[in-house]
C-alpha positions in Angstrom: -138.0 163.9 110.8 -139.1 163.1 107.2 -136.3 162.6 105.0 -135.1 164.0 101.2 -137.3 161.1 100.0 -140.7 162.6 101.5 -139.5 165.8 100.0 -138.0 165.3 96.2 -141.0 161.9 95.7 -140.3 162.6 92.2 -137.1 161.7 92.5 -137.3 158.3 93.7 -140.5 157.0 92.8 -140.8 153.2 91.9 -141.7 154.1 88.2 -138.2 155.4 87.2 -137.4 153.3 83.5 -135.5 155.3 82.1 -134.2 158.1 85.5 -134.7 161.6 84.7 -131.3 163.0 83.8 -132.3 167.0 84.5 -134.3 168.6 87.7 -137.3 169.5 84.9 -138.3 165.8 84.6 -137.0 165.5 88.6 -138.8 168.6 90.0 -141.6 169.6 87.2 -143.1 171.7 89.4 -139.7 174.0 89.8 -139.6 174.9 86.1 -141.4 177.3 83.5 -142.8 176.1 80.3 -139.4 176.7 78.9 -137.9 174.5 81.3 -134.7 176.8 81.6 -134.7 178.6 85.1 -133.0 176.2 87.0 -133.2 176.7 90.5 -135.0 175.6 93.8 -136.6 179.2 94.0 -140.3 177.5 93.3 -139.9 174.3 94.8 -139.1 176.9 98.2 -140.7 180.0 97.4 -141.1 180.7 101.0 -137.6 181.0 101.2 -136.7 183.9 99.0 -136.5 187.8 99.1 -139.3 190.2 97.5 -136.6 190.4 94.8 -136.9 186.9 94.1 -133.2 186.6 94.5 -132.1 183.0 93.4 -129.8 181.6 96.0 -129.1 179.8 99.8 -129.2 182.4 101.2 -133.0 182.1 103.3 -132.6 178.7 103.2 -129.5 179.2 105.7 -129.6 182.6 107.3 -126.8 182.0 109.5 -124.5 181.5 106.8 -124.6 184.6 105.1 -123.3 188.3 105.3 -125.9 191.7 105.4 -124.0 191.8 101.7 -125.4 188.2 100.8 -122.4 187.1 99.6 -121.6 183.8 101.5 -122.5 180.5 100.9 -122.1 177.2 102.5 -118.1 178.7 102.6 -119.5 180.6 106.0 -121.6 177.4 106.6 -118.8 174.6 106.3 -115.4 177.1 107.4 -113.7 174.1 107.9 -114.1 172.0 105.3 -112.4 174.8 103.1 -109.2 175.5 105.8 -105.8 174.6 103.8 -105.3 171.8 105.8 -108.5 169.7 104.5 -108.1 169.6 101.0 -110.7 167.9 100.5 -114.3 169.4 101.4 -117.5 170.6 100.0 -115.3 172.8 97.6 -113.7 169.8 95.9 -116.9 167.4 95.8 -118.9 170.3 94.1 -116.3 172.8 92.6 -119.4 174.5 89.9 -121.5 175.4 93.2 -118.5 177.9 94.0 -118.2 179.7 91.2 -118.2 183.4 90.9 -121.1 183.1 89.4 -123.0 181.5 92.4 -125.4 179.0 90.4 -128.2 178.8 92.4 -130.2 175.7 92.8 -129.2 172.0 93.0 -128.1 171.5 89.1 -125.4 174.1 90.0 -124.3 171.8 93.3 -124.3 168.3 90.8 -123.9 169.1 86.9 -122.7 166.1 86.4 -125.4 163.7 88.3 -128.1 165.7 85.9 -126.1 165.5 82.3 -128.1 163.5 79.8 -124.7 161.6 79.9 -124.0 160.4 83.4 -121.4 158.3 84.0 -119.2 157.0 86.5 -116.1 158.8 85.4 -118.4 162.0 85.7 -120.1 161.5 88.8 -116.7 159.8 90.9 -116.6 163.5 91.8 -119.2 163.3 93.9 -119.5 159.6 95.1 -117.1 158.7 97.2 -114.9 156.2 96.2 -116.0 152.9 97.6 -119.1 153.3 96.0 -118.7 151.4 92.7 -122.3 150.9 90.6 -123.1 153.7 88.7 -125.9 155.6 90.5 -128.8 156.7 88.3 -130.2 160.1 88.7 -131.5 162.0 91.7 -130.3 161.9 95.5 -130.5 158.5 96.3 -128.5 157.4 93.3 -126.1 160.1 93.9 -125.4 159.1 98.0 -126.6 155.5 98.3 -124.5 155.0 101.7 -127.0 157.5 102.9 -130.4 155.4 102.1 -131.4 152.1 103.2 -132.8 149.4 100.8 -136.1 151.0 101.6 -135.2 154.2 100.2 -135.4 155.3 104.2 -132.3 157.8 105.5 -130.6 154.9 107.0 -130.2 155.4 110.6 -128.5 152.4 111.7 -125.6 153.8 112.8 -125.6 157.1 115.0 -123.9 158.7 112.7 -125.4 161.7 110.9 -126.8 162.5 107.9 -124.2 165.1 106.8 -121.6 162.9 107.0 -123.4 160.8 105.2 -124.1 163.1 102.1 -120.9 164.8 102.5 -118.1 162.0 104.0 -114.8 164.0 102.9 -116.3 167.3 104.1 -116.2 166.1 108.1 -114.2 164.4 110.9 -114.6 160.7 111.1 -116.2 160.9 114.2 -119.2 162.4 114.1 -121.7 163.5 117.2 -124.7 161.8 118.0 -127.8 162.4 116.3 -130.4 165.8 117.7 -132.5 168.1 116.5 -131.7 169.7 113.5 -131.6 172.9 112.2 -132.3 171.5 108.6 -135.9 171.1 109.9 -136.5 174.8 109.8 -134.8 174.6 106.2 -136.9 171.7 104.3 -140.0 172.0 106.2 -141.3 172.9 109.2 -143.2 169.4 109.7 -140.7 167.6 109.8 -140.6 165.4 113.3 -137.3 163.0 112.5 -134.7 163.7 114.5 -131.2 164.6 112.3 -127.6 166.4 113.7 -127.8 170.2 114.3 -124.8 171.9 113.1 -124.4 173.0 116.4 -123.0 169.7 117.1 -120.6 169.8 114.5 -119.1 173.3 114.2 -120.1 174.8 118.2 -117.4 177.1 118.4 -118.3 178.5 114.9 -122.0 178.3 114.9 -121.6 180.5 118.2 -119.6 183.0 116.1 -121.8 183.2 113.5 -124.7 184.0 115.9 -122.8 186.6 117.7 -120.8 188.5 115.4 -122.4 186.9 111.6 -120.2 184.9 109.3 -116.4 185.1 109.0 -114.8 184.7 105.5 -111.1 184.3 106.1 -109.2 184.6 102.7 -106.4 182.0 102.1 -103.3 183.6 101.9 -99.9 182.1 100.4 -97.8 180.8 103.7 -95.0 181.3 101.9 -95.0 184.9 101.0 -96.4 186.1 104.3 -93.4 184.4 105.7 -91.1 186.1 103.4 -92.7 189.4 103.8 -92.6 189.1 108.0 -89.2 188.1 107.6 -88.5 191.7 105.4 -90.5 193.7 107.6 -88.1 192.5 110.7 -85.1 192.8 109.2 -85.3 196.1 107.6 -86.6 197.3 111.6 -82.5 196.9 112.1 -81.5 199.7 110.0 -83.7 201.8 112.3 -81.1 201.4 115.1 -78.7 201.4 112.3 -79.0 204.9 111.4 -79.2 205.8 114.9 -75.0 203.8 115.6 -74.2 205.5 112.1 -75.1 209.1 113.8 -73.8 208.1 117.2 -70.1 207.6 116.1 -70.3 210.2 114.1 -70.9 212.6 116.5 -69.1 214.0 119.6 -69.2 212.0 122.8 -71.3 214.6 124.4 -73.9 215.0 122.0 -73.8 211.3 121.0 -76.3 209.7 123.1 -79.9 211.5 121.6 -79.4 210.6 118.6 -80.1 207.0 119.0 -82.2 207.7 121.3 -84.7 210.3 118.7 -84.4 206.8 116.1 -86.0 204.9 118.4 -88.6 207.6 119.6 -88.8 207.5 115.7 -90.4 204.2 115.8 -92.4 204.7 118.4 -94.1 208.1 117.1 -94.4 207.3 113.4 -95.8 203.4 114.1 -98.6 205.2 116.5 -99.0 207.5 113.9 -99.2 204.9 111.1 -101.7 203.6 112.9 -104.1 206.7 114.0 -103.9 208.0 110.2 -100.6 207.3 108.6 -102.2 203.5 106.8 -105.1 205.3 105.6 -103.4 208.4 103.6 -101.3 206.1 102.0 -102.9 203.0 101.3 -106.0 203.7 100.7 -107.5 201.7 97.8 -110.1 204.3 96.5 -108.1 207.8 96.8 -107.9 210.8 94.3 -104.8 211.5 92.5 -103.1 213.4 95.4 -103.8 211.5 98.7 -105.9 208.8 100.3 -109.2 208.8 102.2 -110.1 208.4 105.7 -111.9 205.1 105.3 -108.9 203.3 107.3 -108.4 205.0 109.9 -107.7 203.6 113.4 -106.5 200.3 111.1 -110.6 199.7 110.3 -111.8 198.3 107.8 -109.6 196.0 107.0 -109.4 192.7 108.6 -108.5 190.1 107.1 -108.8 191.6 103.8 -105.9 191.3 100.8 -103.5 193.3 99.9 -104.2 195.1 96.5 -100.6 194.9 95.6 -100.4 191.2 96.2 -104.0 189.2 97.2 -101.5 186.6 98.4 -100.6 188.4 101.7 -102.9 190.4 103.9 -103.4 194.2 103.5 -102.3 194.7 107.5 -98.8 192.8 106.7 -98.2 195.6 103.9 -99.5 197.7 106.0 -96.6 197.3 108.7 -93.9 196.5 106.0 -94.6 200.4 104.9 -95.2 201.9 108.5 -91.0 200.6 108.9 -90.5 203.0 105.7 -92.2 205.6 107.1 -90.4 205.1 110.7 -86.6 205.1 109.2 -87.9 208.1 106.9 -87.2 211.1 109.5 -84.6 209.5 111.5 -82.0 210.5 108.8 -83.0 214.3 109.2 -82.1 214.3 112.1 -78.1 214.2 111.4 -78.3 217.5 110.0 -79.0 219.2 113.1 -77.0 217.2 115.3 -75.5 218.9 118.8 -78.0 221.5 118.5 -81.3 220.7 118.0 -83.9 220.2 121.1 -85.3 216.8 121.9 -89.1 217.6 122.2 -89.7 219.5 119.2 -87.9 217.1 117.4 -90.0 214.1 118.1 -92.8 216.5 117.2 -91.8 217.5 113.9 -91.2 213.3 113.2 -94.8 212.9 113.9 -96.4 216.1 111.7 -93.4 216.0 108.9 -94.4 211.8 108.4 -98.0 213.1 108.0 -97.9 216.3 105.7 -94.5 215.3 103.7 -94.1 211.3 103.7 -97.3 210.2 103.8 -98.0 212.7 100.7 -95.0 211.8 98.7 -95.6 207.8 99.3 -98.9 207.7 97.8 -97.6 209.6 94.5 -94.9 207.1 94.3 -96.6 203.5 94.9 -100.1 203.8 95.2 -102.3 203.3 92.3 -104.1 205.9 92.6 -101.3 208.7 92.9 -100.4 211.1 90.4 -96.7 210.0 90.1 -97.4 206.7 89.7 -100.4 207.3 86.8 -97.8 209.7 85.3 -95.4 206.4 85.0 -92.2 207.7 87.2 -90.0 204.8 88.4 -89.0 204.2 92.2 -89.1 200.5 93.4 -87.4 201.2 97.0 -88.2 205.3 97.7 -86.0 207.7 96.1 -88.3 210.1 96.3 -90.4 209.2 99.6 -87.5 208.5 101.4 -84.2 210.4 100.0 -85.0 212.8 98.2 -87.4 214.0 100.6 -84.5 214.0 103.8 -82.1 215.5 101.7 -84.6 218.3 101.4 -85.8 218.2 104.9 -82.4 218.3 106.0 -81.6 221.2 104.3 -84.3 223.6 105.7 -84.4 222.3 109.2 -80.3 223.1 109.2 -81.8 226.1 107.3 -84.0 227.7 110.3 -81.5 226.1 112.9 -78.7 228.0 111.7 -75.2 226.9 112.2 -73.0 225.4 115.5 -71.3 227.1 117.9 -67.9 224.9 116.1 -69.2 223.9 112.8 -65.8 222.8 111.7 -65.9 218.8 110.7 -65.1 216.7 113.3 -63.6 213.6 113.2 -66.3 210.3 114.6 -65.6 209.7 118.5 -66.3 206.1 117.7 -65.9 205.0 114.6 -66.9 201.1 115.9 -70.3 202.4 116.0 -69.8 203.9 112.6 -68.8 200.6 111.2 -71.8 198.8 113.1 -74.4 201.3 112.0 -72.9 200.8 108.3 -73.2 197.1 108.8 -77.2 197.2 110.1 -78.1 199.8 107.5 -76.4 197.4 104.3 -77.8 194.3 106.0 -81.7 195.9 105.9 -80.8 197.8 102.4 -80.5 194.2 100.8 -83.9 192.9 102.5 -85.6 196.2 102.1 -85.3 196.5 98.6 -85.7 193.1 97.8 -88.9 193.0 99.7 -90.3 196.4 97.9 -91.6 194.0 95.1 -93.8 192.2 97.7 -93.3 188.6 96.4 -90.5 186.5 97.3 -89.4 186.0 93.3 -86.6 186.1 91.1 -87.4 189.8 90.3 -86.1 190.0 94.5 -83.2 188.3 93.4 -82.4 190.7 90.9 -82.7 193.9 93.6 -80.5 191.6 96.1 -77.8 191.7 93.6 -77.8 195.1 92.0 -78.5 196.7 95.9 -75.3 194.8 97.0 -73.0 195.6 93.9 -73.8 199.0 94.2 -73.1 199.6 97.5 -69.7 197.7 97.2 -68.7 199.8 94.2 -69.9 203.3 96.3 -67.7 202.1 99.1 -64.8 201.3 96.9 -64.7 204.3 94.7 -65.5 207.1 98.1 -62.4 205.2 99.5 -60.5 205.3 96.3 -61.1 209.2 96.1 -59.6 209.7 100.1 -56.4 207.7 99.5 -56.2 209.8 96.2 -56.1 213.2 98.5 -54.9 211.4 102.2 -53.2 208.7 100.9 -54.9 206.5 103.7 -57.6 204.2 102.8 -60.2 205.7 105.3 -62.5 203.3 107.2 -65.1 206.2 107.8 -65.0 207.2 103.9 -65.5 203.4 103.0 -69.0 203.7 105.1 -69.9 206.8 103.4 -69.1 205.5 100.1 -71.3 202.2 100.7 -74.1 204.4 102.1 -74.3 206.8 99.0 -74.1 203.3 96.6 -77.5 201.7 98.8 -79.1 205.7 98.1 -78.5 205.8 94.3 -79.8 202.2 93.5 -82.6 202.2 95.9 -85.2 204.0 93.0 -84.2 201.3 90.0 -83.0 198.6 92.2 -85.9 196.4 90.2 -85.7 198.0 87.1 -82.3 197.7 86.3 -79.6 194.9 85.6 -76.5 194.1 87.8 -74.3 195.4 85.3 -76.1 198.6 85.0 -76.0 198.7 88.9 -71.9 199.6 88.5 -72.6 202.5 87.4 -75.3 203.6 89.9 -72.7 203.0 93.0 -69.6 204.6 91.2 -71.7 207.7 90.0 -73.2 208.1 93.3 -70.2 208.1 95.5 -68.7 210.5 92.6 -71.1 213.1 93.1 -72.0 212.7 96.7 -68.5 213.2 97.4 -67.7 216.1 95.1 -70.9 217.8 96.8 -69.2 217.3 100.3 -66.3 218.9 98.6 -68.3 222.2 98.0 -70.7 222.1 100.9 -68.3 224.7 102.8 -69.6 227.5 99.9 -73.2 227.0 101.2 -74.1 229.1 104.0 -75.8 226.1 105.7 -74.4 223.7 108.5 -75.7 220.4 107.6 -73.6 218.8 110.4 -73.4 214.4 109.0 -73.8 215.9 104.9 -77.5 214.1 104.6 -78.2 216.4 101.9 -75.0 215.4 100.0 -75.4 211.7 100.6 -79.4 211.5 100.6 -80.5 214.6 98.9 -77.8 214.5 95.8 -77.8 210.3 96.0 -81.0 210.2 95.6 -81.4 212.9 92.5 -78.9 211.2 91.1 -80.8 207.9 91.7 -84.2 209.1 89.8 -82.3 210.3 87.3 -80.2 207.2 86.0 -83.2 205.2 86.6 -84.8 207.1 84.0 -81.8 206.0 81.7 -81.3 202.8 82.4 -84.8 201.3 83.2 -85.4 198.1 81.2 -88.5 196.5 80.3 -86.9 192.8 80.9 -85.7 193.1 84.4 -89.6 193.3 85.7 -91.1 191.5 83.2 -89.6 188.3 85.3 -92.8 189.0 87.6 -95.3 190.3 85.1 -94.7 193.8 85.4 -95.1 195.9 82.5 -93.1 199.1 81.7 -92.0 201.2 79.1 -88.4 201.0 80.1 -85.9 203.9 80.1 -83.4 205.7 77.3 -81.6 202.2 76.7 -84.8 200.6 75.4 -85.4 204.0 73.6 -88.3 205.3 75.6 -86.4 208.4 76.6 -89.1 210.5 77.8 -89.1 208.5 81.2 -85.7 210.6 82.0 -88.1 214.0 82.0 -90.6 212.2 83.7 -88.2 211.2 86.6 -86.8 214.7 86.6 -90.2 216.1 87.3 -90.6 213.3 90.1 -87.6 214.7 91.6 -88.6 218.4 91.5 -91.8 217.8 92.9 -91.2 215.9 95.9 -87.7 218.1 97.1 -89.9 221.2 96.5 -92.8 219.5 98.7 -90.6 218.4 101.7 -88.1 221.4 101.2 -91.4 223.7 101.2 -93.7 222.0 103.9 -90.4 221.5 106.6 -90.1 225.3 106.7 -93.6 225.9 107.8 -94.0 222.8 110.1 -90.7 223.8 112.1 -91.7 227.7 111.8 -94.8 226.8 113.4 -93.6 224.7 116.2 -90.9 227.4 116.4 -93.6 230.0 117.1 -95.0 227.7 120.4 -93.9 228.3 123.9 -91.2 226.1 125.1 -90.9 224.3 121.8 -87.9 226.5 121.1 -86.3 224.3 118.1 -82.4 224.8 119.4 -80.6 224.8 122.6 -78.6 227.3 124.3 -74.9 227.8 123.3 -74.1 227.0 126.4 -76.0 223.8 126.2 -74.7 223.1 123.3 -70.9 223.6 124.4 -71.5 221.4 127.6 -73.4 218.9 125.2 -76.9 218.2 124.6 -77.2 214.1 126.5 -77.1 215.6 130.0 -79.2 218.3 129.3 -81.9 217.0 126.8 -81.9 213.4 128.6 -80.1 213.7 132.0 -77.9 210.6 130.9 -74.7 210.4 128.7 -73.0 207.7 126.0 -70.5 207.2 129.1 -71.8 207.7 132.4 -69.1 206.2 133.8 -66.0 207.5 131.8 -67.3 211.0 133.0 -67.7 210.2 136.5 -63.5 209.2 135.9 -63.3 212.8 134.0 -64.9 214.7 136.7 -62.9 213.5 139.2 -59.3 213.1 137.9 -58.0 216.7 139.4 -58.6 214.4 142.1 -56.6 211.4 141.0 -53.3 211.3 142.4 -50.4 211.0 139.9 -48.1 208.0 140.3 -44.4 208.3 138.8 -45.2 211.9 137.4 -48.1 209.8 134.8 -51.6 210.4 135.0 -53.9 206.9 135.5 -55.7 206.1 131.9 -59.1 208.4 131.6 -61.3 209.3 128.7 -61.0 213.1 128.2 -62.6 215.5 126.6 -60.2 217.8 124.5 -61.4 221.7 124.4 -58.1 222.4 122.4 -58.6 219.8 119.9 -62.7 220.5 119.1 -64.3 218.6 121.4 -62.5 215.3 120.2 -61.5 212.6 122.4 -58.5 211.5 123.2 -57.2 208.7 125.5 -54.6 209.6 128.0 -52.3 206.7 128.3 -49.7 205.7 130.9 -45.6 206.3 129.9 -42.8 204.2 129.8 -42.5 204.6 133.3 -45.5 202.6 134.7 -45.0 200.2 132.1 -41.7 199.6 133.4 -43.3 198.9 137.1 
């Protein structure tokens, strides 16, 4: 095939005194009078649109998008991976620019500046090449020419690595037909490398499915922000222990199962519709489009929170919000309400209540957010909007068969759940922010204080009435600390963090205090702990905001009443009202209607509810086998007068258990 010489003459003609230093003097025939459209567009006329748009893009097809925005990125992938630094992106940086500079002076500026030098065009020659090359091609890659001015083909390697050595591998494939003849001219009869050779398994993709752009994404963020999303999955199971202990033996068991169903419902849902409501990028001011649903149209696209991570990892770290979301509902109706329509109202409350309230909060485009309320971890999506929930669906349940307060059948699985659900609080919060910063250091430390100082103070207000420092009021305590930070958890200072925990197990506590004057039967207090943690949350973010404490990551705000703005104290208030009056409203109507369907009955039986909802709702139990003991101990013959040590379930004693143990006399044996 002819080479560049045959093409650009001009460039390398034997009459060169003093080289041309521009492409007017190098390719007259490419310029206007004024000699200022630079470009190849009239050397190759053939090879642009009826628009006459200036670019690559006909002279290699394959390499771009229907959107014509590629270049040689599609055509090259891997000379612009993260692992080869070096590539055609380094040897000709002003050919990528977002400007797209079409023609050859965009790919070497400095080989056509009136002052070419060596420093300037080192760039571009690689660096055993050591005279200073005059203008045009053969000056600029002399490894690639012969003394004849000939593409030297003395070796079989290539003529692409050749004009771009740092770009390939060192070993290059044997010279064939190339599709470079279809790009320069269609006479051309030399034989050069087709790409094919180089690239197969991408040249295949590209003429199968078009060109790929993968954005580079920041290795050490995604990792943070997989590590976040995993971790703060364990309060999921959490929540469910937390509930478990808490409740009675016999109605124990469904409520860790319903948090895992949780996952289950809200991650297929997240994925059907749940990613599209919230995260779309071009919503109105009250909820996202469709354009996402399914997961498409996304790829391998950025996040617009943070372009370093992609927009699917966000995707997954909120889709974990939006799983752990209904679980904690679900206490308030414990030993009474029905498995089925349960998981039902999980999968239409995440859609019609937290999907709403989570674009207001954190998407750009919501109406909260424009208005400039404050919630870095989900007051409002998360606990406001259960305290709420919890109310009305313990609303249109009505109250237990024995709604007295019982004490937890297990308080290990108490302690365990309190231990997953602080563990994830710390990760969760830190990783709202999206980048693994100093900011996420801050949120590590205030989330921990005030959840120490919550569980401090709840226990400090038990001893003060039981003089016994209570292990179960301790949880509570730590719990209602994790809820009252979790809105100004990056907004706030550690010191200001005290008063978050201390005021939140104050009120959450005096509110369980008064619950028995409501006419409601929240069974496990969620609206005390979640509903009046979290009001209390919005509100004291709205005080003690400061401008400083996300300014560490370039986040601007106006701050709260301590840097004098205190309008953002209304503003919060208003966030609060809004979203408890949305869940409070909409959980009415979505349990009235499924309510209103046949065999969707939202409670059980009293007499189901008496004998305990696990055998009945799953056909299992929390202890198969201590019931097997239990149902057969009439049976048991006694030894020495002393029954042999069962688990029992006491009628006389609500429903608690108790542990039967042997006397003095077999002990004595």
């Amino acid at each position: 095939m002819g080479d560049i010489k045959r093409l650009f003459p001009e460039a390398f003609s034997e009459v060169t005194e003093q080289p041309s230093s521009d492409l007017g003097k190098l390719f007259p025939e490419a310029f206007t009078t004024e000699r200022s459209t630079a470009g190849i567009r009239n050397l190759f006329p053939e090879a642009f649109t009826t628009k006459s748009t200036p670019g690559l893009q006909s002279l290699f097809p394959e390499a771009f998008t229907t959107e014509r925005t590629a270049g040689l990125k599609n055509l090259f992938p891997e000379a612009f991976t993260t692992e080869r630094t070096v590539g055609l992106k380094n040897l000709f940086p002003e050919a990528f620019t977002t400007e797209r500079t079409a023609g050859l002076q965009g790919l070497f500026p400095e080989a056509f500046s009136t002052g070419a030098t060596a420093r300037t065009v080192e760039k571009i020659i690689p660096p055993h090449v050591n005279k200073v090359p005059e203008a045009g091609l053969q000056s600029l890659f002399p490894e690639a020419f012969n003394s004849s001015g000939d593409i030297n083909t003395s070796t079989k390697r290539n003529i692409l690595s050749y004009l771009f050595p740092e770009a390939f591998w060192p070993v290059m494939s044997n010279q064939t037909n190339s599709s470079f003849q279809q790009v320069f001219s269609p006479n051309v009869t030399d034989a050069m490398t087709d790409i094919t050779t180089v690239f197969p398994n991408q040249t295949d993709l590209l003429a199968e499915n078009g060109p790929l752009e993968i954005p580079h994404f920041d290795n050490g963020e995604v990792a943070w922000l997989l590590a976040c999303t995993a971790i703060t999955w364990l309060m999921i199971p959490g929540v469910g222990f937390f509930y478990n202990g808490m409740a009675p033996r016999k109605s124990s068991l469904v409520l860790i199962v319903t948090c895992l169903w949780s996952v289950a419902l809200v991650s297929i849902q997240w994925y059907i519709i749940g990613y599209t409501l919230c995260l779309s990028n071009t919503g109105g001011p009250f909820i996202g489009n469709v354009d996402h649903l399914f997961l498409m149209n996304i790829g391998a696209s950025p996040a617009a929170s943070n372009p370093e991570v992609p927009a699917l990892l966000v995707g997954i770290w909120y889709c974990l919000f939006a799983a752990i979301t209904p679980t904690i509902i679900i206490g308030a109706v414990a030993e009474r309400a029905r498995f089925l329509p349960s998981v039902i109202f999980i999968f239409i409350w995440s859609t019609v209540v937290f999907d709403f309230l989570t674009y207001w909060t954190w998407n750009p485009n919501g109406w909260t957010y424009l208005l400039g309320a404050l919630d870095f971890g989900g007051g409002t999506p998360v606990h406001i909007s259960t305290g709420f929930a919890a109310l009305a669906y313990a609303l249109v349940l009505g109250k237990r068969d024995n709604p007295k307060d019982k004490p937890p059948h297990n308080m290990t699985h108490v302690i365990l759940g309190t231990s997953f659900i602080w563990f994830g609080w710390l990760v969760a919060n830190a990783g709202s922010g999206l980048k693994p910063n100093l900011r996420a250091v801050v949120v590590f430390i205030t989330t921990n204080m005030a959840a120490s100082i919550g569980g401090v103070t709840w226990a400090a207000m038990d001893y003060r009435k039981e003089k016994k420092f209570s292990a179960f009021g301790f949880c509570c305590g730590a719990v209602c600390g994790l809820v009252a930070i979790t809105p100004a958890s990056g907004y706030v200072s550690p010191s200001s963090s005290l008063v978050f925990g201390f005021l939140g197990a104050v009120c959450c506590n005096i509110c369980l205090s008064l619950k028995r004057f409501l006419p409601i039967d929240d069974a496990f207090d969620v609206f005390c702990v979640h509903g009046i943690g979290g009001i209390v949350g919005n509100v004291l973010t709205g005080i003690f905001a400061q401008k400083s404490v996300p300014a560490v990551d370039g986040t601007h705000i106006e701050g709260g009443w301590v840097d004098g703005n205190w309008k953002q104290v209304g503003i919060q208030l208003l966030d609060t009202l809004v979203g408890g009056a949305w869940s409070f409203i909409w959980t009415l109507v979505i349990l009235f209607v499924i309510n209103k369907i046949p065999g969707l009955n939202l409670r059980v039986p009293v007499e189901v509810e008496r004998q305990g909802i696990d055998r009945t709702e799953l056909g299992e139990s929390m202890y198969q086998h201590l019931d097997d003991i239990v149902s057969t101990e009439n049976e048991i013959p006694k030894k020495n007068g002393v029954h042999n040590p069962v688990f029992v379930e006491s009628t006389e004693r609500n429903n608690v258990q108790e542990v039967i143990k042997n006397g003095e006399e077999v002990s004595q044996m």
